[in-house]
GUMILO-559223 format. One record per residue: residue in one letter; z, y, x of N, C-alpha, C in turn. Coordinates in steps of 0.02 Angstrom, whole numbers, padded with zeros to 5 digits, always signed. Layout:
N
AZYXZYXZYX ...
***
This chain:
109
X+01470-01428+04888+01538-01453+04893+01563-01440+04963 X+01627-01389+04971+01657-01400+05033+01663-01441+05061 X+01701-01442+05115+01768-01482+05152+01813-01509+05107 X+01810-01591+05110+01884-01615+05081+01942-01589+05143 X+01948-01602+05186+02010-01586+05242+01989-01514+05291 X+01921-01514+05319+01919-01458+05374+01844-01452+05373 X+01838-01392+05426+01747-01406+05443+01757-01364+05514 X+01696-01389+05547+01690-01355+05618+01618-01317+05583 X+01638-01231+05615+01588-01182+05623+01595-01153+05709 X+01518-01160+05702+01475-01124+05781+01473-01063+05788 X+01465-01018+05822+01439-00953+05837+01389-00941+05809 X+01337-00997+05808+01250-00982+05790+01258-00980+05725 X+01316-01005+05680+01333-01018+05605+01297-01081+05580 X+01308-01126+05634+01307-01208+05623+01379-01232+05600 X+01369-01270+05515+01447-01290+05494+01441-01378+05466 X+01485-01397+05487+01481-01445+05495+01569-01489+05433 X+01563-01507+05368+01619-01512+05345+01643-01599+05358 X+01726-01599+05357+01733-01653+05410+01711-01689+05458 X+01709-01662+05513+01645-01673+05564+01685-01753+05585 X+01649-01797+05633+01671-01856+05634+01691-01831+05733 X+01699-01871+05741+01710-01860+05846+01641-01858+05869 X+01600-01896+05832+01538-01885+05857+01486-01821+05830 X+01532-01789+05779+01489-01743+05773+01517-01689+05814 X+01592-01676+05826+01598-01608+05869+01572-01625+05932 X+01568-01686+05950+01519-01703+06017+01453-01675+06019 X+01424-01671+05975+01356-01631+05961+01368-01556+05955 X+01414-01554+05942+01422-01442+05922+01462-01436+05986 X+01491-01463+06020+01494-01443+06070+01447-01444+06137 X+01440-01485+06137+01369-01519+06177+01303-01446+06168 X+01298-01419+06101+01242-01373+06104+01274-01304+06116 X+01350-01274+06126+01372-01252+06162+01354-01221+06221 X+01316-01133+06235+01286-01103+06299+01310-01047+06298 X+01335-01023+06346+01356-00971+06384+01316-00893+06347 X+01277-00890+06293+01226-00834+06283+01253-00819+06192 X+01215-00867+06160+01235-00851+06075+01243-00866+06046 X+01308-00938+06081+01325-01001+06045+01383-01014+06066 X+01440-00982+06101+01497-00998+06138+01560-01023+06112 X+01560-01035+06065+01619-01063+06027+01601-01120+05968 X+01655-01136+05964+01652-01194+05895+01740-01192+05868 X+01753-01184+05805+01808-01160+05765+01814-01220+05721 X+01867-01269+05722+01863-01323+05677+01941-01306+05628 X+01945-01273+05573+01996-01268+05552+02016-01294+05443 X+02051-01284+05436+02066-01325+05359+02027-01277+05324 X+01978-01296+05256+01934-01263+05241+01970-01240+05154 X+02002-01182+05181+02058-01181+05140+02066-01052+05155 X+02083-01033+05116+02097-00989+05122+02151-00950+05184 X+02201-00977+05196+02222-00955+05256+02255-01000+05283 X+02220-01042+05327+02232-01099+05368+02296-01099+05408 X+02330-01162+05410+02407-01149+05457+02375-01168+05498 X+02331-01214+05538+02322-01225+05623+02248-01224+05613 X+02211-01234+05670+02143-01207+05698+02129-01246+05749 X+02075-01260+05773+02062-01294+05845+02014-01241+05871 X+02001-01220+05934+01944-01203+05945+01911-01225+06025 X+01861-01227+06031+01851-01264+06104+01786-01184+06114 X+01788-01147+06159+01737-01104+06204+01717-01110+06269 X+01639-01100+06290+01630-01093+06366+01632-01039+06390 X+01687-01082+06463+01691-01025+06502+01651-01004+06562 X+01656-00944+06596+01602-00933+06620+01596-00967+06685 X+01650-00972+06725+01658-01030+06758+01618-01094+06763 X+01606-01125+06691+01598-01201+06700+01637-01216+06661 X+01648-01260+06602+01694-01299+06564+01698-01292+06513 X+01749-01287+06470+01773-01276+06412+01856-01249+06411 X+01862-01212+06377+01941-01189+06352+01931-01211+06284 X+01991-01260+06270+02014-01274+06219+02079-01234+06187 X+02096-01220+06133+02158-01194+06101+02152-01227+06042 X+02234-01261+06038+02248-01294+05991+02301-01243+05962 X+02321-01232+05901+02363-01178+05862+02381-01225+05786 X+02459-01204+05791+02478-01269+05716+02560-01207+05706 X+02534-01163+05651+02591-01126+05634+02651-01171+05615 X+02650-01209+05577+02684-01240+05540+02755-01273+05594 X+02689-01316+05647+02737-01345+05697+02763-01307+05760 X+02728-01239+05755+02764-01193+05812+02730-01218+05871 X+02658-01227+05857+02637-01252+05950+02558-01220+05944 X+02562-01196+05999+02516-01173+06046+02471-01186+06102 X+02435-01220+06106+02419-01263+06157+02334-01238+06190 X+02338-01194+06257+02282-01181+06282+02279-01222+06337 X+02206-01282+06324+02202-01283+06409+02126-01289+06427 X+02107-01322+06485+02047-01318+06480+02017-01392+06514 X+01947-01417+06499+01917-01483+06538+01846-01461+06532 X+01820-01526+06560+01737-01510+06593+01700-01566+06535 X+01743-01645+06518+01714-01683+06487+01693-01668+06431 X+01656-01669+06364+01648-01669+06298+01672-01722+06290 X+01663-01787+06318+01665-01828+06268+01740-01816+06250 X+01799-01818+06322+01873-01803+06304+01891-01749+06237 X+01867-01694+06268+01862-01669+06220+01871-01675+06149 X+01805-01693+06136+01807-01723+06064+01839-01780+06041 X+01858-01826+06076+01924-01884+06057+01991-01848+06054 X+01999-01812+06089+02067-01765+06084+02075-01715+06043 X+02037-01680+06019+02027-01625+05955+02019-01693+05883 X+01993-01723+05895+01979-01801+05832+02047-01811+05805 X+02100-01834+05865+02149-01882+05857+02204-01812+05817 X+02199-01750+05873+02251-01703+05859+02246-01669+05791 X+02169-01683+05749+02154-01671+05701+02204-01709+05628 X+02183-01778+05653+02210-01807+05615+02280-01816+05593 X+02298-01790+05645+02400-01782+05622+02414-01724+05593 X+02352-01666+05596+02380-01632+05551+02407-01651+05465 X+02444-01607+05432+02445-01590+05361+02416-01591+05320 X+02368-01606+05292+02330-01608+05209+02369-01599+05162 X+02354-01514+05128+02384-01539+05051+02359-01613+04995 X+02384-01619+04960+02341-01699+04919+02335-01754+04962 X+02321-01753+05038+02284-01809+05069+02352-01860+05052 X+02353-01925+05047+02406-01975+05033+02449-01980+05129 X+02513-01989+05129+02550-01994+05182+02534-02074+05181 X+02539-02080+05249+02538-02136+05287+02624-02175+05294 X+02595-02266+05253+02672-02273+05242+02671-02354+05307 X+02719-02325+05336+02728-02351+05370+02751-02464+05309 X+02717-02513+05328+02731-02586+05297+02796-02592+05332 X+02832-02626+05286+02889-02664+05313+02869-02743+05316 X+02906-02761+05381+02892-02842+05375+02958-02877+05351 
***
């Protein structure tokens, strides 16, 4: 059984379907400069509208790119933390689009 919403795949072809914050904390975390340099978390779906991807750079760190056709944004930047990281790829995850997934209804009081 797939991905209900997404899955993060590694370089080494470690896949991981709906990963939690604590799991891209782990695929990134095993993340090295040699034959593992990326991690691709995108909708596990035939041709995905947005993508996340976090790579090391040779520098030191991580480059992140966030990409969301739909909403027209582009977003490269880069940090040193994982843990940020992975709370920020988590949260930006979750606002994406799901076909089927139920919309969030805002209660009236």
């Amino acid at each position: 059984m797939g991905a209900q919403y997404y899955g993060a795949d590694s370089e080494n072809g470690d896949r991981i379907d709906d990963p939690s914050e604590v799991a891209l904390f782990m695929m990134i975390s095993d993340l090295n400069d040699s034959d593992n340099t990326f991690v691709v978390v995108q909708p596990d779906e035939d041709d995905p509208v947005w993508f996340a991807s976090v790579a090391v750079l040779d520098e030191g760190g991580y480059e992140i790119v966030r990409r969301d056709a739909s909403r027209k944004e582009h977003e490269v930047t880069t940090a040193t933390s994982i843990n940020d990281i992975a709370r920020d790829l988590t949260m930006w995850m979750a606002a994406r689009d799901f076909p089927g997934r139920p919309t969030k209804r805002v209660s009236e009081f």
